[in-house]
N, C-alpha and C positions, 0 to 999 in steps of 0.2 A: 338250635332251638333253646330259649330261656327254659332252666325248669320251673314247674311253677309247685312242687312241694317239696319238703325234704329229707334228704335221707335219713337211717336213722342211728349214723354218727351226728349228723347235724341236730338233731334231733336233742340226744343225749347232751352234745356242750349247750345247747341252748336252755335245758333242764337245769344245767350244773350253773351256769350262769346266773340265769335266774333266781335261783339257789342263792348262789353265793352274793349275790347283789343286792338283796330283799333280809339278809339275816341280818340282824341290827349289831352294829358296834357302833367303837369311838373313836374317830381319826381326828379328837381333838386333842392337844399336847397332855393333857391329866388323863387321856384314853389310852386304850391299844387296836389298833386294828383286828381285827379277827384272825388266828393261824392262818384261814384258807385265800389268804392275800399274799402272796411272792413276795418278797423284800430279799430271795437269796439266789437267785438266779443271775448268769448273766454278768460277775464281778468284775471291773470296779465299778461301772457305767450304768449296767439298767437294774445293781440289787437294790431295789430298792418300792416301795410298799405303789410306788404313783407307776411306776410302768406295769404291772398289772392292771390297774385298771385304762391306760391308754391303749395295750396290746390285746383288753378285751372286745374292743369299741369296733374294731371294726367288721367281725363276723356280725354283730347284731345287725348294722346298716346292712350289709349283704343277704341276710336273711327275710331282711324286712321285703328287701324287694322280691323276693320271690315268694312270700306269703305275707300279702300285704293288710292281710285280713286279719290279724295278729297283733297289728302295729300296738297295741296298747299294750304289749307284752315286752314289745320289745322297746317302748319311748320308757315304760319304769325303770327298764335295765339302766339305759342311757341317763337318765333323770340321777337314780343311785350314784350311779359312777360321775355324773358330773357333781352333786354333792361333795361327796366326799374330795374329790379334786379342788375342793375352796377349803379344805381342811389344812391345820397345821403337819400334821402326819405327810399330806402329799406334798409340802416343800420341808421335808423334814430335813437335808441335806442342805439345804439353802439358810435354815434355821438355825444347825448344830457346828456348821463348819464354817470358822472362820478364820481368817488368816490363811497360811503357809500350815501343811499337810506336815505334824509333827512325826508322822512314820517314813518320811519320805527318802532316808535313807535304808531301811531296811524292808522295800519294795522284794515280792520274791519274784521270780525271775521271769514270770509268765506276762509281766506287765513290760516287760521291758521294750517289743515292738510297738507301744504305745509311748514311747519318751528317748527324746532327740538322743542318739549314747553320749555327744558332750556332756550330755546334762546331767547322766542318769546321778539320782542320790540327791540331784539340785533343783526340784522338777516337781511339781504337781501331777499326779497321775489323771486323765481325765475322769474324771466322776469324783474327784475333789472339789467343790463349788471355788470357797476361798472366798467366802463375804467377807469385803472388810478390808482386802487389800489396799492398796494405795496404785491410782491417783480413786478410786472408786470410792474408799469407805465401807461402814457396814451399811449397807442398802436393806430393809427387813422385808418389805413388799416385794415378792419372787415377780412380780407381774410390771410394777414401775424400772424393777432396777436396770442397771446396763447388762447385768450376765442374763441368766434363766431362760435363753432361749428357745429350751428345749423342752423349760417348765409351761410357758405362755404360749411356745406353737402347738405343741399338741393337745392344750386345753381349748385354744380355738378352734383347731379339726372336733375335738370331742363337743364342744358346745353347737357348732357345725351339723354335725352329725345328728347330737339332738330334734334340734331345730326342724332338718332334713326329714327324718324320720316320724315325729310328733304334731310339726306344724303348731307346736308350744312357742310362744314368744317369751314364756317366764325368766329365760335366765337372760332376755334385752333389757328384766328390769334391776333393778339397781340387788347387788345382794352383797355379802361381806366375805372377804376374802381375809383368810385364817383371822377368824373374830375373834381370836385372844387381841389382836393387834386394830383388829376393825378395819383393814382398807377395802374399799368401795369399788364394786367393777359392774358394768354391763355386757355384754356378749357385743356389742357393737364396739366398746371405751377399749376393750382387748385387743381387737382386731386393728384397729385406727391405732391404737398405741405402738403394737408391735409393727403396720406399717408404716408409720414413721422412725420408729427405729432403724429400719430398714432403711430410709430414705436418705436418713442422716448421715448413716455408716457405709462408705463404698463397699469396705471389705466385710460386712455384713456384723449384723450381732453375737456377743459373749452366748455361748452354752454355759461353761465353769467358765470364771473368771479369766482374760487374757487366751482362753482357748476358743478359734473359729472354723465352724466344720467346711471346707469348702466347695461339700455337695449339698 
């Protein structure tokens, strides 16, 4: 049987969420995100300020559907998090790292089943982006470029998700993506972009530069 109310752990994160989603900061590059955003969790791969709010997104959908009468509680939540997800903060790694990962020799030793051992010391650790390399370029648009795939798909589930939940169409319409730089996207132009990506690339699209996850 579906439950149809919830408990009240569920309860409590959906409180803290809400919370946390509705306090005002600034995930533009002259901002800071708020403390109660993770950026340290999770090292070298998910510290970082934008998987927090991806790894929020999916209790609310789940909640929604069992207290559907709520939904306005919970499309704000989604609505927040997909904001700030157009921020520069949330391609902050795609922003700051460019090239070859200057620390890449003195990696400590926990990253190490993460890199070929030929290579180790010669080797981007994943959750290294590397805009900028060659044959690619600096690519600044996390959402055009060849890598970010892990920045663009789970902004699609989250915008998704939105959609899902709210029956808002506002972010189909055109909005700016990290507007220090102004590029242009729709929740449809994301979608259609990253699946052609897809379609182009047998072996599938860049997460960090030159690295392809292959589940």
């Amino acid at each position: 049987m579906t439950p149809s109310t919830l408990d009240d752990r569920s309860l409590g994160w959906l409180r803290y969420l809400h919370r946390k989603a509705t306090t005002p900061d600034d995930w533009s590059q002259a901002g800071q995100p708020h403390p109660h955003w993770d950026n340290r969790s999770g090292p070298p791969m998910t510290s970082w300020h934008r998987f927090d709010l991806i790894d929020s997104r999916y209790a609310v959908a789940l909640m929604c559907d069992i207290t559907p009468a709520w939904r306005e509680v919970y499309a704000r939540i989604l609505d927040e998090l997909v904001a700030r997800h157009t921020t520069w903060w949330a391609a902050s790694d795609w922003m700051t790292q460019f090239g070859h990962d200057p620390d890449r020799r003195s990696y400590p030793d926990e990253y190490r089943p993460l890199i070929p051992p030929d290579l180790w010391g010669d080797y981007d650790v994943p959750g290294w982006t590397a805009n900028g390399i060659e044959p690619y370029g600096v690519q600044l648009d996390p959402i055009a470029a060849d890598g970010m795939l892990f920045f663009k798909g789970f902004f699609a589930l989250l915008l998704g998700l939105h959609r899902y939940v709210s029956g808002d169409d506002k972010w189909d319409r055109p909005f700016e993506m990290i507007p220090e730089h102004g590029f242009t996207w729709t929740h449809s132009r994301v979608v259609a972009h990253l699946a052609q990506q897809w379609h182009n690339l047998q072996i599938g699209c860049h997460c960090e530069n030159t690295k392809i996850w292959p589940f």
